[in-house]
N, CA, C and O atoms as a Tripos MOL2 file, in Angstrom:
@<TRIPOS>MOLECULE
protein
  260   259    65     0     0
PROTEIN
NO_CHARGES

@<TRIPOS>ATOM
      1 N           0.8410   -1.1720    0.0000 N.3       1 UNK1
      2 CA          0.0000    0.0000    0.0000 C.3       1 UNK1
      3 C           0.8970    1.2500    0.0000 C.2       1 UNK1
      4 O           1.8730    1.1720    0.7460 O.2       1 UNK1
      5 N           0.7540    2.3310   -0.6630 N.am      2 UNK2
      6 CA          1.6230    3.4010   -1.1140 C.3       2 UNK2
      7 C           1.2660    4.0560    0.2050 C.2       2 UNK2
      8 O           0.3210    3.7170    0.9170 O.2       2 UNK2
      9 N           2.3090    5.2360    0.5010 N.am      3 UNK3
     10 CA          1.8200    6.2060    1.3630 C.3       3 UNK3
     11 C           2.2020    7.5290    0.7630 C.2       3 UNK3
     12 O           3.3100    7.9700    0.4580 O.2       3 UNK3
     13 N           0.9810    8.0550    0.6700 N.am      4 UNK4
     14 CA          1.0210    9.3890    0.1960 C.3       4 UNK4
     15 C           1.3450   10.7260    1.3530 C.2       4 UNK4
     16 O           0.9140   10.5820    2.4970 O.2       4 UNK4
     17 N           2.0420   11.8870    1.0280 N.am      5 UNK5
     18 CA          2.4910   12.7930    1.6320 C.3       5 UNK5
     19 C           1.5360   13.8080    1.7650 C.2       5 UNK5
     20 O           0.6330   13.3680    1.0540 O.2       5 UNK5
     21 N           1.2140   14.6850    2.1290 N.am      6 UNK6
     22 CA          0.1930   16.1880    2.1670 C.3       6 UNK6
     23 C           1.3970   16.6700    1.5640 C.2       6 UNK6
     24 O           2.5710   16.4850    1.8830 O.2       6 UNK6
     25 N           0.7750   17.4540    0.4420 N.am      7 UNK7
     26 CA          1.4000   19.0210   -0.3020 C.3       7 UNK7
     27 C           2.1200   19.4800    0.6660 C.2       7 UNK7
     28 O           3.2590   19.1570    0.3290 O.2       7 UNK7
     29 N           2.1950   20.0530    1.7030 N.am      8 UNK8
     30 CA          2.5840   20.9000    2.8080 C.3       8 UNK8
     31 C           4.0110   20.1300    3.1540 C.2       8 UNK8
     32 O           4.9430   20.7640    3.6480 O.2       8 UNK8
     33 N           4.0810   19.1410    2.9480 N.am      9 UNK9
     34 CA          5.2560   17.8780    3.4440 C.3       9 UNK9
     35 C           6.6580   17.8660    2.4380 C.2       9 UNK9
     36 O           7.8540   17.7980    2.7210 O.2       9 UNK9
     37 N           5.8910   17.9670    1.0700 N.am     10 UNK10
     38 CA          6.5870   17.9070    0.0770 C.3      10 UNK10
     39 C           7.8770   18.8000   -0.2320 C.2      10 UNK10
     40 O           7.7880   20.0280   -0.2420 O.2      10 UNK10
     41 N           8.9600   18.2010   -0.4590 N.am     11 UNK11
     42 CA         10.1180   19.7140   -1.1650 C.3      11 UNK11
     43 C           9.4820   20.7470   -1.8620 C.2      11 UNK11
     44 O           8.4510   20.8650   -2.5250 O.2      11 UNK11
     45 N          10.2010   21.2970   -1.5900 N.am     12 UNK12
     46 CA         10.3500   23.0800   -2.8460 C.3      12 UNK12
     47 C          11.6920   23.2840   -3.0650 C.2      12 UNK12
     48 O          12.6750   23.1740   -2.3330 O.2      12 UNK12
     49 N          11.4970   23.6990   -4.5640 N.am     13 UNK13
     50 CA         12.8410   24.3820   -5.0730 C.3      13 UNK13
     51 C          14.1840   24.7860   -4.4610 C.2      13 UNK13
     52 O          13.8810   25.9720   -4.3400 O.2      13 UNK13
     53 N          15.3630   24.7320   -4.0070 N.am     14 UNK14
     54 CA         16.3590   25.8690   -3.6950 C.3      14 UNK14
     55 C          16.3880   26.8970   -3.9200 C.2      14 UNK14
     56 O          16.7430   27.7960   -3.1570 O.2      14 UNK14
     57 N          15.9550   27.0120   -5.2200 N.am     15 UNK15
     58 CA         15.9800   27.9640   -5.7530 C.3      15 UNK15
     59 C          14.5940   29.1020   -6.1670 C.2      15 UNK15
     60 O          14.6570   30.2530   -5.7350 O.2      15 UNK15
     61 N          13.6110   28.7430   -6.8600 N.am     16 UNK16
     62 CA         12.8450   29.0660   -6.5540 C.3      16 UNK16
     63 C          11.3950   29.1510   -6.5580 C.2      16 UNK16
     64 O          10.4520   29.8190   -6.9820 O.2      16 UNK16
     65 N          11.7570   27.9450   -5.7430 N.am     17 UNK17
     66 CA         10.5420   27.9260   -4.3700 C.3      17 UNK17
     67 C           9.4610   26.7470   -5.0590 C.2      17 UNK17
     68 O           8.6290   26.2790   -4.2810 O.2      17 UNK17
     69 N           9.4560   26.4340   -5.9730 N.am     18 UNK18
     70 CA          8.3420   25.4600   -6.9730 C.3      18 UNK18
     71 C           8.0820   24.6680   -6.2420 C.2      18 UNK18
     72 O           9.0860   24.2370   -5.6750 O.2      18 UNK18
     73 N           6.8100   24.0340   -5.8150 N.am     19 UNK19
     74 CA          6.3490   22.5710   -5.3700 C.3      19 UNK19
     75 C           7.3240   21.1440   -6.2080 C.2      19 UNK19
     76 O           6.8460   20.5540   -7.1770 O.2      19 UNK19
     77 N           7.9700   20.9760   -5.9300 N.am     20 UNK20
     78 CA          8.3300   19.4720   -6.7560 C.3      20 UNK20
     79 C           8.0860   18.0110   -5.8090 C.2      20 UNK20
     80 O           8.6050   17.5500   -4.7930 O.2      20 UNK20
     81 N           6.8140   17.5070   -6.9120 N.am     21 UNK21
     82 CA          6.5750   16.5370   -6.1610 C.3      21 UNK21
     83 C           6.8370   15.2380   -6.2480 C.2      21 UNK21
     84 O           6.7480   14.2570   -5.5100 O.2      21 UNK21
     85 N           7.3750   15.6040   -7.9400 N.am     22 UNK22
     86 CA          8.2270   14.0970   -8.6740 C.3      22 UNK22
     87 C           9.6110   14.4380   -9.1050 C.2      22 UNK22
     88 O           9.8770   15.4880   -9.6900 O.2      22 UNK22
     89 N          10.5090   13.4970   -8.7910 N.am     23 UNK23
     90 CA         11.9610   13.8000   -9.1820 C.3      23 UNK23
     91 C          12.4260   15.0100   -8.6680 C.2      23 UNK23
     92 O          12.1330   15.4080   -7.5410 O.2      23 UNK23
     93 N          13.2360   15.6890   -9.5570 N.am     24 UNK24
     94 CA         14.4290   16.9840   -8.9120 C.3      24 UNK24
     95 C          15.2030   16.1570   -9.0340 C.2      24 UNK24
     96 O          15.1680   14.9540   -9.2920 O.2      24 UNK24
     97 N          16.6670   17.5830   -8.6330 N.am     25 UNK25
     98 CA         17.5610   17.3250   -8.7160 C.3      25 UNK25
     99 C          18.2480   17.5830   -7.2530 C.2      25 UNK25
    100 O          18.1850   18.6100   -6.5760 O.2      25 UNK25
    101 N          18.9610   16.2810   -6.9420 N.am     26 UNK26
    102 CA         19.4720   16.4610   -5.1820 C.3      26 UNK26
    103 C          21.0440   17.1330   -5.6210 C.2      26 UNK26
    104 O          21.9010   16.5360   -6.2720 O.2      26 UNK26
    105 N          21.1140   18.0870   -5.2460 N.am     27 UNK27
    106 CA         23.0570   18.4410   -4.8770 C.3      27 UNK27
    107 C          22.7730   19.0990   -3.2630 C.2      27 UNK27
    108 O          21.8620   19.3900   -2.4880 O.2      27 UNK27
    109 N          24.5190   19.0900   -3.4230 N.am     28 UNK28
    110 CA         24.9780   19.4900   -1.8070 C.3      28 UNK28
    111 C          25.2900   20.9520   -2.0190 C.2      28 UNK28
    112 O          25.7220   21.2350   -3.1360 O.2      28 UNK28
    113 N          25.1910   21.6430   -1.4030 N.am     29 UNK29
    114 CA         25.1020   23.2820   -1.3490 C.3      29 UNK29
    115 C          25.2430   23.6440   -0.1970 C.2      29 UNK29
    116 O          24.2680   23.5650    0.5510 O.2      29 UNK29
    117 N          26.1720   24.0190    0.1680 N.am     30 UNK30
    118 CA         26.3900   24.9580    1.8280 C.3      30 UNK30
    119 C          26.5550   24.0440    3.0800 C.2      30 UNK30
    120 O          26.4690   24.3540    4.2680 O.2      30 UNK30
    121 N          26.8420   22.7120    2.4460 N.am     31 UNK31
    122 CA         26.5380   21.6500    3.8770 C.3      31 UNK31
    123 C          25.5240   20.9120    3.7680 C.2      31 UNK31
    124 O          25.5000   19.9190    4.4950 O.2      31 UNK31
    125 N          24.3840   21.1500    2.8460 N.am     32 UNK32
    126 CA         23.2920   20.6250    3.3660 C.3      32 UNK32
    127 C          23.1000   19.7930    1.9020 C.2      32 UNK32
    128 O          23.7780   20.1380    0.9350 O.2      32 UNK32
    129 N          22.3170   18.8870    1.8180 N.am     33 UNK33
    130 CA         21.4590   18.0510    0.5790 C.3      33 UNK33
    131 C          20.4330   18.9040    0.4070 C.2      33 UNK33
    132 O          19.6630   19.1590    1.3330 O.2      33 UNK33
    133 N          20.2880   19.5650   -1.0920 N.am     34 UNK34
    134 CA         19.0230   20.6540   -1.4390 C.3      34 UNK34
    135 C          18.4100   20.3330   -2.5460 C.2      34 UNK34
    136 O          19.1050   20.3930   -3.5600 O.2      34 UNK34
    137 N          17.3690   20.0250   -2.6580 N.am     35 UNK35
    138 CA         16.5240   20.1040   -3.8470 C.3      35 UNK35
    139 C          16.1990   21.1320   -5.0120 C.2      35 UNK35
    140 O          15.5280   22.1230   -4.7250 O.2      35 UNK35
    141 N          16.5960   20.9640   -6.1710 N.am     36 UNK36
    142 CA         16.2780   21.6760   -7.4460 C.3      36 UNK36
    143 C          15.0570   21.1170   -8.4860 C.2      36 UNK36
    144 O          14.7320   19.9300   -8.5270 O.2      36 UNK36
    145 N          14.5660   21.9610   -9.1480 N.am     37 UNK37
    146 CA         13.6830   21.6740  -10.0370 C.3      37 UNK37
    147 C          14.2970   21.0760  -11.3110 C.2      37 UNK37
    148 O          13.8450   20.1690  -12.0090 O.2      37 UNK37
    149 N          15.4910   21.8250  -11.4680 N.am     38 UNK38
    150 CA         15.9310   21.9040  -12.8440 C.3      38 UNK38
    151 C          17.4730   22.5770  -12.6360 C.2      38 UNK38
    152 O          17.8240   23.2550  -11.6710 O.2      38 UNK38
    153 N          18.3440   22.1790  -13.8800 N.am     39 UNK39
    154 CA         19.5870   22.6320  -14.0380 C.3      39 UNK39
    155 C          19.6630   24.0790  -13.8380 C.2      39 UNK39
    156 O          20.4130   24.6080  -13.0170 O.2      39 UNK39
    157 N          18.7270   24.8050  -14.7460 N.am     40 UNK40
    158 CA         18.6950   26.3360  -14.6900 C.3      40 UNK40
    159 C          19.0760   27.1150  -13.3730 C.2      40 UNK40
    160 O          19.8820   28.0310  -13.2150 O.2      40 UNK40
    161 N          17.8790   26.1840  -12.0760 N.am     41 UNK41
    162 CA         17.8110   27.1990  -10.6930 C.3      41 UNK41
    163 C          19.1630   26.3780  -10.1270 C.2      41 UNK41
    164 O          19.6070   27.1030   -9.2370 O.2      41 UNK41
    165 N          19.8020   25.4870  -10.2170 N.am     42 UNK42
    166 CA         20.7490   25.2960   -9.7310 C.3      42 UNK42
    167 C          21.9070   26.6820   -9.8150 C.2      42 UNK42
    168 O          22.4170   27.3290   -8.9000 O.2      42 UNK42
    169 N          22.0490   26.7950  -11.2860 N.am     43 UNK43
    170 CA         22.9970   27.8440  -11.6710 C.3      43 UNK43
    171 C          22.5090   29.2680  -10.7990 C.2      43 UNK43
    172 O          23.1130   30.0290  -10.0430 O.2      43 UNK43
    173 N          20.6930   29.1920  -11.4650 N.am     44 UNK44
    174 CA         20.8160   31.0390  -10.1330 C.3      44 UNK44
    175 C          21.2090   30.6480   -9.0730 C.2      44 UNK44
    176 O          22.4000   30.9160   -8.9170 O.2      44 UNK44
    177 N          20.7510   30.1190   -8.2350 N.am     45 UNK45
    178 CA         21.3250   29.3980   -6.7600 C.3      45 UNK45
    179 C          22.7640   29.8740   -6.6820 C.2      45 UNK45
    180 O          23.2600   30.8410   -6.1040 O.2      45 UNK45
    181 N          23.3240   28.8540   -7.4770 N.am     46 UNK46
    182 CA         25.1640   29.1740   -7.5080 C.3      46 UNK46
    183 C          25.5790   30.3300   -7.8090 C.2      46 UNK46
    184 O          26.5180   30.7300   -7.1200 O.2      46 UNK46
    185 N          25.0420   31.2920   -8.9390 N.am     47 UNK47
    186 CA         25.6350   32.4490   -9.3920 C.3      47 UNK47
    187 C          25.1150   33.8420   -8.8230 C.2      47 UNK47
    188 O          25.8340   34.8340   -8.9470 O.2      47 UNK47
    189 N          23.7820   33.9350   -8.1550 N.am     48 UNK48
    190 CA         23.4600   34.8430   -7.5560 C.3      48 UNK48
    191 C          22.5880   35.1300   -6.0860 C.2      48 UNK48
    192 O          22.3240   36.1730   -5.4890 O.2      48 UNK48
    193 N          22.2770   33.6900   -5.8070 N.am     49 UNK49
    194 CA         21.3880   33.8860   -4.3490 C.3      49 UNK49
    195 C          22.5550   33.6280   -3.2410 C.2      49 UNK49
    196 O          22.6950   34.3070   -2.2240 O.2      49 UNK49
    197 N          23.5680   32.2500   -3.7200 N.am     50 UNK50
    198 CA         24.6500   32.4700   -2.7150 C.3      50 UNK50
    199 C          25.7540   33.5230   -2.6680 C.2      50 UNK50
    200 O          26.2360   33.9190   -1.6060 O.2      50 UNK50
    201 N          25.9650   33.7670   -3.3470 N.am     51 UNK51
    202 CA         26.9250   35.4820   -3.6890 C.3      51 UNK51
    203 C          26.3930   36.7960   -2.7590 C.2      51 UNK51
    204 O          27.0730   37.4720   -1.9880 O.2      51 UNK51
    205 N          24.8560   36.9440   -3.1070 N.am     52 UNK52
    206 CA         24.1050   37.7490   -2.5330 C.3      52 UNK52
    207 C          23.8660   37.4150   -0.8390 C.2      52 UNK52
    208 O          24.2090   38.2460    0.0020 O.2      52 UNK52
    209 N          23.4940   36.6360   -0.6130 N.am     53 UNK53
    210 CA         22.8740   36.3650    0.6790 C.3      53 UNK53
    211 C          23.1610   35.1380    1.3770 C.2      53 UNK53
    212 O          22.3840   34.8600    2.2910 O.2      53 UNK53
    213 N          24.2080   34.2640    1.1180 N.am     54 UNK54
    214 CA         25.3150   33.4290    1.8150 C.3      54 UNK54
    215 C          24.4570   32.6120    2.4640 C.2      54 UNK54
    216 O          23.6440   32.1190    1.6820 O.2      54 UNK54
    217 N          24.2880   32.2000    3.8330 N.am     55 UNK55
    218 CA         24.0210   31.1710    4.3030 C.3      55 UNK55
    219 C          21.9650   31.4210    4.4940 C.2      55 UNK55
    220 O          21.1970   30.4610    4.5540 O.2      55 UNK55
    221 N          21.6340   32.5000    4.5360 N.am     56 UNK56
    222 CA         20.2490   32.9550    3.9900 C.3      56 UNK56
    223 C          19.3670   32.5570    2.8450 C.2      56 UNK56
    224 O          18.1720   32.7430    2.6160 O.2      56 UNK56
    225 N          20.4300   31.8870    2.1330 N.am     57 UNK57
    226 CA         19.9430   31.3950    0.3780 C.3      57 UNK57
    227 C          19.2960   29.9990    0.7040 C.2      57 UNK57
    228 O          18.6100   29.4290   -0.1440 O.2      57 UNK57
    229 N          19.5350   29.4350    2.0020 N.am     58 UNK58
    230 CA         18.9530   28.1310    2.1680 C.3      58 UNK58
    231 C          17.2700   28.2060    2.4750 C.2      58 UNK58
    232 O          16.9280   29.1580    3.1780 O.2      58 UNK58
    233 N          16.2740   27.3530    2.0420 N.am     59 UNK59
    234 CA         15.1070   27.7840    3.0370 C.3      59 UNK59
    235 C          15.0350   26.1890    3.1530 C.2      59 UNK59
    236 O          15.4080   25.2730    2.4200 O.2      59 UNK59
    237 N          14.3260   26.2630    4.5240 N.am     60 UNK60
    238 CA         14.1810   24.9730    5.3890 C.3      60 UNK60
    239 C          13.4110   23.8010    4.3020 C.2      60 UNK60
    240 O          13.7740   22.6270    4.2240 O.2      60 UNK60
    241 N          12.2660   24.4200    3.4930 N.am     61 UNK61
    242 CA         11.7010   23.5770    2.7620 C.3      61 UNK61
    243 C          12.3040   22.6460    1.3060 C.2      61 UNK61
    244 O          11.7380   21.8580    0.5480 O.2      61 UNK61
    245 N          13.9250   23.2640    1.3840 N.am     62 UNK62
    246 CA         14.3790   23.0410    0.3270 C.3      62 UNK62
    247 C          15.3670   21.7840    0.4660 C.2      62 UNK62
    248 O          15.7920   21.2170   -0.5410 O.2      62 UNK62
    249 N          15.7470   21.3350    1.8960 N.am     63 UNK63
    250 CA         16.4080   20.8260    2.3470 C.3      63 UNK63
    251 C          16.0480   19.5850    2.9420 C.2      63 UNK63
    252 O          15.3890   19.4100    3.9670 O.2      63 UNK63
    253 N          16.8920   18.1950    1.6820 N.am     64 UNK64
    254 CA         16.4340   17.1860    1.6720 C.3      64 UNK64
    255 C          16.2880   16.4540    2.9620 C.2      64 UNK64
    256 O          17.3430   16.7050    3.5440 O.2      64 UNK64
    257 N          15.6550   15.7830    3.6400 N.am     65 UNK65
    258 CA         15.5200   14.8140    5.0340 C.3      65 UNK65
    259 C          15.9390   13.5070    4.7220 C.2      65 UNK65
    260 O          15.9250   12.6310    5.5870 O.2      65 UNK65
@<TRIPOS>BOND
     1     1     2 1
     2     2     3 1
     3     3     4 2
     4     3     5 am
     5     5     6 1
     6     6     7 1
     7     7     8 2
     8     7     9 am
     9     9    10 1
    10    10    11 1
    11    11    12 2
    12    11    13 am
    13    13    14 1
    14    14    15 1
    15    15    16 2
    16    15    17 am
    17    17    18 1
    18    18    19 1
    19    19    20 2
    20    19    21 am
    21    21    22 1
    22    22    23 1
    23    23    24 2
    24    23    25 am
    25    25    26 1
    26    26    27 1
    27    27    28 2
    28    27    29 am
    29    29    30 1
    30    30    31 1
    31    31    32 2
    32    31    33 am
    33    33    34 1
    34    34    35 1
    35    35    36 2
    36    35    37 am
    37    37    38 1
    38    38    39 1
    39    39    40 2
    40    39    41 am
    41    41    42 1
    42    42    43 1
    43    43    44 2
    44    43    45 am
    45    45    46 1
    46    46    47 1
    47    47    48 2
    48    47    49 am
    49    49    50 1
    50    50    51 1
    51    51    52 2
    52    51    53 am
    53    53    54 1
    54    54    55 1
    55    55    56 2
    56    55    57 am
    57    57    58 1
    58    58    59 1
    59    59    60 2
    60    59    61 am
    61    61    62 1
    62    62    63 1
    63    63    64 2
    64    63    65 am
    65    65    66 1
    66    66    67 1
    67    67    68 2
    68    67    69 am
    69    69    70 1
    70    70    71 1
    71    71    72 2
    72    71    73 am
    73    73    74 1
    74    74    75 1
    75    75    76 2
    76    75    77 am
    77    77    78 1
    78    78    79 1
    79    79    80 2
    80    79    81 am
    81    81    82 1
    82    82    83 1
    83    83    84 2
    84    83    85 am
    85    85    86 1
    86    86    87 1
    87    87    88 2
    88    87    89 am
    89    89    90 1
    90    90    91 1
    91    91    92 2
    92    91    93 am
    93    93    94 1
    94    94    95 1
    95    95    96 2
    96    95    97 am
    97    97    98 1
    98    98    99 1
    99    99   100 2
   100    99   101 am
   101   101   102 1
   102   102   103 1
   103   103   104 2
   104   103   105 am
   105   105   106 1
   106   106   107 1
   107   107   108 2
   108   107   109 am
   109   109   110 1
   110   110   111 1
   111   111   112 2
   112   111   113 am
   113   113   114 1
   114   114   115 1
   115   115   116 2
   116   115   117 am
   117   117   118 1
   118   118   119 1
   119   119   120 2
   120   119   121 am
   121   121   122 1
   122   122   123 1
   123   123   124 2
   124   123   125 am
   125   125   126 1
   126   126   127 1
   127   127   128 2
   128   127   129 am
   129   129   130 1
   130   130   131 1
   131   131   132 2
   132   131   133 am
   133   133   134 1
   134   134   135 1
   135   135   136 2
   136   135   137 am
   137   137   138 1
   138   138   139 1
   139   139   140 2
   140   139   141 am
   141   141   142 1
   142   142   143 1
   143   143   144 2
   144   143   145 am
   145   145   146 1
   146   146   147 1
   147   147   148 2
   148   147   149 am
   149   149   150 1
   150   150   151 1
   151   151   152 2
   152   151   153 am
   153   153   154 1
   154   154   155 1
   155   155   156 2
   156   155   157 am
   157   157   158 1
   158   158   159 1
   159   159   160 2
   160   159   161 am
   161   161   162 1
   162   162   163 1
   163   163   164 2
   164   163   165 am
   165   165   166 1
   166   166   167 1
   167   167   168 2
   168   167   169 am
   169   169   170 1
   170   170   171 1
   171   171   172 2
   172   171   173 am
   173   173   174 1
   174   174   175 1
   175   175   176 2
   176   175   177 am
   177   177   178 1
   178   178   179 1
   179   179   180 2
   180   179   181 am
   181   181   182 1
   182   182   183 1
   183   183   184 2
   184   183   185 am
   185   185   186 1
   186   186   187 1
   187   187   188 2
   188   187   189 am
   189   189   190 1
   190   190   191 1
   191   191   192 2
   192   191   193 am
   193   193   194 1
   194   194   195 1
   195   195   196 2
   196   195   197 am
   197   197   198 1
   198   198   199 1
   199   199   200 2
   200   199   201 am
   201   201   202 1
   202   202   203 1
   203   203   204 2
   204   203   205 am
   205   205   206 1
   206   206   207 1
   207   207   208 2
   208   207   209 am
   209   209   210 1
   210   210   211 1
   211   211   212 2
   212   211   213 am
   213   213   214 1
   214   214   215 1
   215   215   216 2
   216   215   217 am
   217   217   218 1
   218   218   219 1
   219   219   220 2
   220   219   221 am
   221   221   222 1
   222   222   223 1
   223   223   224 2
   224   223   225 am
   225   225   226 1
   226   226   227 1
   227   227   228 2
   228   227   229 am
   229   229   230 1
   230   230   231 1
   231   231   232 2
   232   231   233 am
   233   233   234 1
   234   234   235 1
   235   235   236 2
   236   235   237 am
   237   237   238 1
   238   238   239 1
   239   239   240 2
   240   239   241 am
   241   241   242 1
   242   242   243 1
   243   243   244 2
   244   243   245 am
   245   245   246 1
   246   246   247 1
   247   247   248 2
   248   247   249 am
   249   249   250 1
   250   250   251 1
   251   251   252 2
   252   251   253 am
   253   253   254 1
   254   254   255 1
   255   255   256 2
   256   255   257 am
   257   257   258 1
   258   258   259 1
   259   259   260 2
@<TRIPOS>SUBSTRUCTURE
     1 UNK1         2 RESIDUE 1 A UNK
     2 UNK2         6 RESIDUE 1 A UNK
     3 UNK3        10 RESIDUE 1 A UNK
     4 UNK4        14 RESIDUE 1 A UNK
     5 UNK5        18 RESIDUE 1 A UNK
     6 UNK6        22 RESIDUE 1 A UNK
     7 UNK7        26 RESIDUE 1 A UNK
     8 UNK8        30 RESIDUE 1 A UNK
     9 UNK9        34 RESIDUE 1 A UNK
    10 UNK10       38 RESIDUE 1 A UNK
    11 UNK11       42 RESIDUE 1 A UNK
    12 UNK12       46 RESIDUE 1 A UNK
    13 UNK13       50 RESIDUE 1 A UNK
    14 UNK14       54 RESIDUE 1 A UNK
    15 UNK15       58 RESIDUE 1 A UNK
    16 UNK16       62 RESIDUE 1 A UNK
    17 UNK17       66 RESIDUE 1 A UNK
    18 UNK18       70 RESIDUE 1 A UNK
    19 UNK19       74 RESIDUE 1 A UNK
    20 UNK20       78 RESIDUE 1 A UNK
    21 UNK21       82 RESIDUE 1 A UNK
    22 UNK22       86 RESIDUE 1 A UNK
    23 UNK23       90 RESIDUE 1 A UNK
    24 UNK24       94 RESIDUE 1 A UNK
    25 UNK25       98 RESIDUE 1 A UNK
    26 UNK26      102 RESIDUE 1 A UNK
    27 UNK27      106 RESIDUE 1 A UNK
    28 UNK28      110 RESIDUE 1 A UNK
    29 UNK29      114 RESIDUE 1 A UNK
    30 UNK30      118 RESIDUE 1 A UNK
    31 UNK31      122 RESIDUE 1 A UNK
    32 UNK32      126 RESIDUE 1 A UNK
    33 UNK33      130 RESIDUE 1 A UNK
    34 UNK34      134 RESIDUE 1 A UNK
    35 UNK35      138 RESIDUE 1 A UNK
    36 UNK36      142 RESIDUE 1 A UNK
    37 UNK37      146 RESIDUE 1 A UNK
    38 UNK38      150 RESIDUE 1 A UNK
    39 UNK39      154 RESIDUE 1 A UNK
    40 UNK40      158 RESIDUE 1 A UNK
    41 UNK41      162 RESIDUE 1 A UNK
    42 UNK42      166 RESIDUE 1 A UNK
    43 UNK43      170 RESIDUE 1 A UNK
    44 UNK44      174 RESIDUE 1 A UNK
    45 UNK45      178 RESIDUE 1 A UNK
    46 UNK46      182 RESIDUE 1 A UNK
    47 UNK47      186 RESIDUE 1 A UNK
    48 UNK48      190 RESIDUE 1 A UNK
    49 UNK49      194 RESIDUE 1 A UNK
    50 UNK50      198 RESIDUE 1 A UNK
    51 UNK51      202 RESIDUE 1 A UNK
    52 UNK52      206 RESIDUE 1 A UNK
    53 UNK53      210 RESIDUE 1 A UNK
    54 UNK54      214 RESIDUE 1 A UNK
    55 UNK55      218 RESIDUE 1 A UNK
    56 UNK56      222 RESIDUE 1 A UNK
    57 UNK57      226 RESIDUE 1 A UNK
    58 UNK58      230 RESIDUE 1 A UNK
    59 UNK59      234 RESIDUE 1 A UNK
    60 UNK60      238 RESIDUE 1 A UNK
    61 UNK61      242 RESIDUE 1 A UNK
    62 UNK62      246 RESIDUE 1 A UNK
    63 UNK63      250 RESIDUE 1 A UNK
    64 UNK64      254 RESIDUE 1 A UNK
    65 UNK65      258 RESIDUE 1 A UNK
């Protein structure tokens, strides 16, 4: 029997912020295992949210368990 999650449970983006409820992409970023949608927000992630705002660029929902 499957067990399904509530929306509310589910990852979001690193980057930004999308519900992903199938697949992504797992990398390590700042220490932590973070979820991406796609190659693209990986790169903003890397080229301008951590540059800008350093250990702030993480949000709790993005961060794999």
């Amino acid at each position: 029997m499957p067990v399904y999650r509530e929306v509310n449970e589910l990852p979001h983006c690193g980057s930004c912020g999308k519900l992903v409820s199938v697949g992504g992409i797992r990398v390590e970023r700042l220490g932590h295992p973070l979820l991406f949608c796609s190659e693209r927000c990986i790169e903003v992630f890397d080229s301008y949210k951590v540059p800008k705002y350093g250990e702030a660029a993480l949000w709790e929902e993005s961060i794999v368990r």
